[in-house]
ChimeraX commands (.cxc) that place a marker at each C-alpha (Angstrom):
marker #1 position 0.00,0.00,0.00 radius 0.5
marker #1 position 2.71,2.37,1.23 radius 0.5
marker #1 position 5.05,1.21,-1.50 radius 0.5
marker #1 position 7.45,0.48,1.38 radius 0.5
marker #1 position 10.46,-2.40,0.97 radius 0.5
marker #1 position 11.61,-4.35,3.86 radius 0.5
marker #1 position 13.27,-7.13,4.67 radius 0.5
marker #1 position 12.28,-9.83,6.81 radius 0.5
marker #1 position 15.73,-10.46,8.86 radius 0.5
marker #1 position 16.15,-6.82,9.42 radius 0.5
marker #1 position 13.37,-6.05,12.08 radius 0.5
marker #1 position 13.88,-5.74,15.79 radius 0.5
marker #1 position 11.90,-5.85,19.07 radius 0.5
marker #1 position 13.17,-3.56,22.22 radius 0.5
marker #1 position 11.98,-2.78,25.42 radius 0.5
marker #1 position 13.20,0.36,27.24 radius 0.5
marker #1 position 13.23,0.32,30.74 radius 0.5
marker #1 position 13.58,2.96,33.23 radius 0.5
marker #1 position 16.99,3.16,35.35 radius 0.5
marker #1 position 16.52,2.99,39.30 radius 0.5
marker #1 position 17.50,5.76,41.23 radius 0.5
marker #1 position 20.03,4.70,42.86 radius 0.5
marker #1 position 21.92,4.55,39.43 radius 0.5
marker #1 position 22.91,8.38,37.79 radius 0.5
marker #1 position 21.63,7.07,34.31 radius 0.5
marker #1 position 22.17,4.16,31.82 radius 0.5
marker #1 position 25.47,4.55,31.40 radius 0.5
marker #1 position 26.40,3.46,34.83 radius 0.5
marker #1 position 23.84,1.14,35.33 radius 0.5
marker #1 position 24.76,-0.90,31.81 radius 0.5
marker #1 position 28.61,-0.59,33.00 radius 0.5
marker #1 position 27.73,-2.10,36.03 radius 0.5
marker #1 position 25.78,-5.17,34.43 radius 0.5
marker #1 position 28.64,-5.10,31.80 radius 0.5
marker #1 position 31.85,-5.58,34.32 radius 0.5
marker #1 position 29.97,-7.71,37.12 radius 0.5
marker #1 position 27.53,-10.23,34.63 radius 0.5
marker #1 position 29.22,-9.83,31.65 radius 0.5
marker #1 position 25.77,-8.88,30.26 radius 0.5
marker #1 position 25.47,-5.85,27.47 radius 0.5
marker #1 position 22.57,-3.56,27.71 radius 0.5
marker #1 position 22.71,-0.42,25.66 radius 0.5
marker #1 position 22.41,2.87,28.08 radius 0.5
marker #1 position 19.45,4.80,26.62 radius 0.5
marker #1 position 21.71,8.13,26.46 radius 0.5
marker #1 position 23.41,7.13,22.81 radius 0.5
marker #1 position 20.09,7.93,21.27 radius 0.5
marker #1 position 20.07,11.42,22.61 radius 0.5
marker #1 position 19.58,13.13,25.89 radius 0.5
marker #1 position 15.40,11.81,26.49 radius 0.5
marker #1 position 16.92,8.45,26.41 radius 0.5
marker #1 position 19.57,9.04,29.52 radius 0.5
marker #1 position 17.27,7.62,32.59 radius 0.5
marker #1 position 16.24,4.54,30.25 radius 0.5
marker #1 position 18.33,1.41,28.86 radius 0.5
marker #1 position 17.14,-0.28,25.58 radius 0.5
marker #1 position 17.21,-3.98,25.96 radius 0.5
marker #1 position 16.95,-5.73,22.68 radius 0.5
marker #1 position 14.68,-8.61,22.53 radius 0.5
marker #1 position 16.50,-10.46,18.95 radius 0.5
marker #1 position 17.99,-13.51,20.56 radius 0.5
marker #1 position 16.83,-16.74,20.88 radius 0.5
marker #1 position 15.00,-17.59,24.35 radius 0.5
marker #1 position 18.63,-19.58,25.61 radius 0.5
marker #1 position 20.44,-16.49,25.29 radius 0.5
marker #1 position 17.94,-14.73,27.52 radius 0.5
marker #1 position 18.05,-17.74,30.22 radius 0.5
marker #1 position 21.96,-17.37,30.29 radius 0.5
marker #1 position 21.75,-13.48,30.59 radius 0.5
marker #1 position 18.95,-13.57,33.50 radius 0.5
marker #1 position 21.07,-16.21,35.43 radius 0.5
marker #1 position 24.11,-14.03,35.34 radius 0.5
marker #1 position 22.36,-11.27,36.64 radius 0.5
marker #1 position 20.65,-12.93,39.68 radius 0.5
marker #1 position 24.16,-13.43,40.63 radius 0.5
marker #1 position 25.10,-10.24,41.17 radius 0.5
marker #1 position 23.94,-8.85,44.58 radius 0.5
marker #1 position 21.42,-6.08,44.22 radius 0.5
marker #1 position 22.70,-2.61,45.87 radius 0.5
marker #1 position 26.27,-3.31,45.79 radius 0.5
marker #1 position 26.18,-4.21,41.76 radius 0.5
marker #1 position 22.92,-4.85,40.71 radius 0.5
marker link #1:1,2 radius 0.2
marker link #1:2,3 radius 0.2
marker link #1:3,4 radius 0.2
marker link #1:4,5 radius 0.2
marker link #1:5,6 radius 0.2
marker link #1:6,7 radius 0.2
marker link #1:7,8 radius 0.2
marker link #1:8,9 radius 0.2
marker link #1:9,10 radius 0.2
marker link #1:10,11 radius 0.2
marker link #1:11,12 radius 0.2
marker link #1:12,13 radius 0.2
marker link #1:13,14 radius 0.2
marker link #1:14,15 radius 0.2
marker link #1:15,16 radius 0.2
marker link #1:16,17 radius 0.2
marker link #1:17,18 radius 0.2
marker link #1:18,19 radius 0.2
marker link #1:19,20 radius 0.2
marker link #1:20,21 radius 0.2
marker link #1:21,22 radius 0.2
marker link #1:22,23 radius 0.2
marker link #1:23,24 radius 0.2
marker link #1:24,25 radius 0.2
marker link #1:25,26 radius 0.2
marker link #1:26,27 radius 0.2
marker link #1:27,28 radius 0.2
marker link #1:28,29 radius 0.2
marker link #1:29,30 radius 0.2
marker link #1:30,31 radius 0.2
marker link #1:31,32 radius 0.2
marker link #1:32,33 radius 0.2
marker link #1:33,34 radius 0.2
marker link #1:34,35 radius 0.2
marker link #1:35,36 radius 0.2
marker link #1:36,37 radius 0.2
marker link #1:37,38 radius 0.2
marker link #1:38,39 radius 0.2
marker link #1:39,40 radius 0.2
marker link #1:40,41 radius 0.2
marker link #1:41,42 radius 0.2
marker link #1:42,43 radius 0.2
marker link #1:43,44 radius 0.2
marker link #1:44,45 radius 0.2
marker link #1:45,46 radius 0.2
marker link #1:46,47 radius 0.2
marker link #1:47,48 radius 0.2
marker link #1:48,49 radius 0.2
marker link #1:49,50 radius 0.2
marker link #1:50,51 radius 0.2
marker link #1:51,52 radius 0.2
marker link #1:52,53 radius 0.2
marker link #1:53,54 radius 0.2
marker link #1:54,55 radius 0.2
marker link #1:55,56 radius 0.2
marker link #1:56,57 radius 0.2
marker link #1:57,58 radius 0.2
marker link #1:58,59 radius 0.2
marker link #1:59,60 radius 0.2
marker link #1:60,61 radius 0.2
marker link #1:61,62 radius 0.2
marker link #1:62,63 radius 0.2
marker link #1:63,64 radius 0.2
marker link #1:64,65 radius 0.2
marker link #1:65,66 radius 0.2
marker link #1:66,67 radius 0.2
marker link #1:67,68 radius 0.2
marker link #1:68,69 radius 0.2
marker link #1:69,70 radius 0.2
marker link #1:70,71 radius 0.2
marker link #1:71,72 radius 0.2
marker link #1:72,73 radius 0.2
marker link #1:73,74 radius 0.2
marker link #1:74,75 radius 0.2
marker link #1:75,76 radius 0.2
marker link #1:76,77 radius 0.2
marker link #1:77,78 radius 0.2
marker link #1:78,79 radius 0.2
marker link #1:79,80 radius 0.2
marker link #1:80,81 radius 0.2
marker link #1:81,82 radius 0.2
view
């Protein structure tokens, strides 16, 4: 209808989330998850300054990867990492 072209591999699913306050912004909330669950969540502040209280989690893996990513987070205590 629109005329638009796409292609089928190239689409992605994200959630943004809202950073607690105990963390400044994304950046050192994603550093944190980063360094202590070797886990990489994108700080909302690379797409501009409205995204800097918000990561972007991107939801184009398969459910294992997910499972894997949870676990290592649980692991890391909440207040003193995460």
């Amino acid at each position: 209808m629109l005329g638009c072209v796409w292609e089928p591999g190239a689409t992605g699913m994200f959630v943004w989330a809202k950073v607690p306050s105990q963390y400044q912004n994304g950046y050192e909330l994603t550093d944190l998850l980063l360094n202590e669950a070797h886990v990489f969540i994108t700080p909302g502040g690379i797409f501009g300054s409205n995204g800097n209280g918000y990561v972007r989690v991107s939801l184009c893996s398969k459910e294992t990867v997910f499972e894997i990513a949870i676990s290592r987070v649980k692991k890391v205590e909440i207040g003193t990492a995460v």
